[in-house]
Backbone as ProteinMPNN parsed JSONL, in Angstrom:
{"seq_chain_A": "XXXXXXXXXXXXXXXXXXXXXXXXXXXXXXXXXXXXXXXXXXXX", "coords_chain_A": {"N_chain_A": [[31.554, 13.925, 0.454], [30.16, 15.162, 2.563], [27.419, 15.465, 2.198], [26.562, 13.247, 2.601], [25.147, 11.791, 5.578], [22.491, 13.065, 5.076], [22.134, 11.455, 2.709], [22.326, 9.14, 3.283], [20.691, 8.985, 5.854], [18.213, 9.305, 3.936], [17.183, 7.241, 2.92], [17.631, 5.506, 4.791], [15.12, 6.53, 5.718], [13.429, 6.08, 3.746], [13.171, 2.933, 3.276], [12.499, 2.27, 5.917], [9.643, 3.434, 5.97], [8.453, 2.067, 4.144], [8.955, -0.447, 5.101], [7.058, -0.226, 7.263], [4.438, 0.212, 5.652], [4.166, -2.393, 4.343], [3.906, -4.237, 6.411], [1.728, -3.356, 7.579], [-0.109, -3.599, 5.728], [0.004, -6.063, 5.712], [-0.937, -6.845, 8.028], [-4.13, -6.067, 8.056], [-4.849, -7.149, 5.671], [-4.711, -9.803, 6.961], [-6.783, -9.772, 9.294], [-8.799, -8.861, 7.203], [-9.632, -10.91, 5.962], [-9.868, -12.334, 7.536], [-12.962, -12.489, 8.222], [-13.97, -13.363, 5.529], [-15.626, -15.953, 4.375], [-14.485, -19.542, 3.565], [-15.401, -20.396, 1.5], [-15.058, -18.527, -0.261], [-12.586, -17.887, -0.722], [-10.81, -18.287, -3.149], [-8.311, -18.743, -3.454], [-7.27, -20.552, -1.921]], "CA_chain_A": [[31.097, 13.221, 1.629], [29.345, 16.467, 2.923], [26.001, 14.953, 2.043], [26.35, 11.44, 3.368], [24.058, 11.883, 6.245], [21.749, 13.144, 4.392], [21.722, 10.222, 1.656], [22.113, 7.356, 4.361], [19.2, 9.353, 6.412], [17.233, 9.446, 3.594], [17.564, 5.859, 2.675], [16.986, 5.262, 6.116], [13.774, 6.682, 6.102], [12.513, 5.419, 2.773], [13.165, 1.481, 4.301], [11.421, 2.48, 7.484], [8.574, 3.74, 5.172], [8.476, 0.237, 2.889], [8.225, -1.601, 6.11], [5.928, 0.044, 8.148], [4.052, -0.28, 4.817], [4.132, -3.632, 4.184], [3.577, -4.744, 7.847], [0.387, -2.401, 7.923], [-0.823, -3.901, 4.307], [-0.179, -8.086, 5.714], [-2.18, -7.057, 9.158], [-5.371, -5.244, 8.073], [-4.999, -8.526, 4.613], [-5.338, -10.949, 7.903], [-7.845, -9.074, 9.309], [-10.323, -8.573, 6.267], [-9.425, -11.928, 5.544], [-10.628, -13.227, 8.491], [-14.113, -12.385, 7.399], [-14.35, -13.808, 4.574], [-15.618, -17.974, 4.384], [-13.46, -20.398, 2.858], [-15.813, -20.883, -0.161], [-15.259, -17.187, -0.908], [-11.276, -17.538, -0.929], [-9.778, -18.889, -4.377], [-6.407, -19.14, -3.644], [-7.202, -21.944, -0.652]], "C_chain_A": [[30.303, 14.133, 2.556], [28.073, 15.874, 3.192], [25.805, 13.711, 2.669], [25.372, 10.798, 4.115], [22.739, 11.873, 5.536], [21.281, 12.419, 3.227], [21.474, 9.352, 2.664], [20.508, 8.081, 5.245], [18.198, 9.176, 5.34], [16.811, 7.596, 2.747], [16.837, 4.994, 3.558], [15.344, 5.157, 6.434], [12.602, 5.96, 5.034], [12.611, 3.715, 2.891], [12.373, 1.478, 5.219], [10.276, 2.061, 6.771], [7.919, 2.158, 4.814], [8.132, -0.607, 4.317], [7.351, -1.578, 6.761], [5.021, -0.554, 7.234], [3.444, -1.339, 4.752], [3.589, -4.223, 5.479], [2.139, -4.122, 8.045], [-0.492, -3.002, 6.739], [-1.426, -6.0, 5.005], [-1.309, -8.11, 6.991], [-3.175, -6.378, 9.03], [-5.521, -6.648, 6.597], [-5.193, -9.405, 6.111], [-6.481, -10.847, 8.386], [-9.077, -9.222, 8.265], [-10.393, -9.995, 6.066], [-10.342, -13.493, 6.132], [-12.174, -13.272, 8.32], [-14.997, -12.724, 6.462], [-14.318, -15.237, 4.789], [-14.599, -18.441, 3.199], [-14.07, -20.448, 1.846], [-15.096, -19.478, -1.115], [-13.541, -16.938, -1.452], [-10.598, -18.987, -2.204], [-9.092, -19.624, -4.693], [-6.383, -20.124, -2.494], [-6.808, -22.936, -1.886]], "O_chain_A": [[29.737, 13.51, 3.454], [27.66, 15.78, 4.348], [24.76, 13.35, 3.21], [24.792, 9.757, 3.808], [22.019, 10.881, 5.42], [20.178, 12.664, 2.741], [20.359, 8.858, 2.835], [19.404, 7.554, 5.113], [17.111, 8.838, 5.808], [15.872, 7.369, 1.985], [15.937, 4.173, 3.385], [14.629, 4.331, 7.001], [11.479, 5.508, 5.26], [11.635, 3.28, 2.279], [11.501, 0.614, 5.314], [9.834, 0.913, 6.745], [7.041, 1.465, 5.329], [7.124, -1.297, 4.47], [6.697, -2.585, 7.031], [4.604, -1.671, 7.54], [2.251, -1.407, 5.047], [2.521, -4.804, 5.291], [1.46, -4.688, 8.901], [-1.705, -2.836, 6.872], [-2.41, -6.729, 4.88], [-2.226, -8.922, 7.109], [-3.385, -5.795, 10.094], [-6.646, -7.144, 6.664], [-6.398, -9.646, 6.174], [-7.334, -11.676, 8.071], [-10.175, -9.672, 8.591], [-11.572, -10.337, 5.98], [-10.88, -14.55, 5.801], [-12.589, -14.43, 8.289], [-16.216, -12.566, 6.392], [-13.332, -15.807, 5.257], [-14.123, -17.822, 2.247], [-13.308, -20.579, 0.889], [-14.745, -19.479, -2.295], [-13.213, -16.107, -2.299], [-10.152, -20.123, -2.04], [-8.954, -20.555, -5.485], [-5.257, -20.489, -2.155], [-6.608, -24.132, -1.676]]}, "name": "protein", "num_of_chains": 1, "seq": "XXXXXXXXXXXXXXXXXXXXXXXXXXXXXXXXXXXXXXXXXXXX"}
């Protein structure tokens, strides 16, 4: 149990990571997104 911190911290930080991530990937995808005309998007 020595290490504990040090697993749950690092756990911790690799979650943080993943979300910042993700949250930084969906608002710069709205963004470019916005840009683009409806003919140009596919998946409408």
């Amino acid at each position: 149990m020595t290490n504990a911190g040090f697993i749950l911290g690092s756990y911790a930080l690799t979650f943080g990571s993943i979300v910042i991530f993700a949250w930084r990937t969906v608002k710069v995808g709205k963004r470019l997104s916005a840009d683009i005309s409806d003919e140009d998007k596919p998946w409408l």
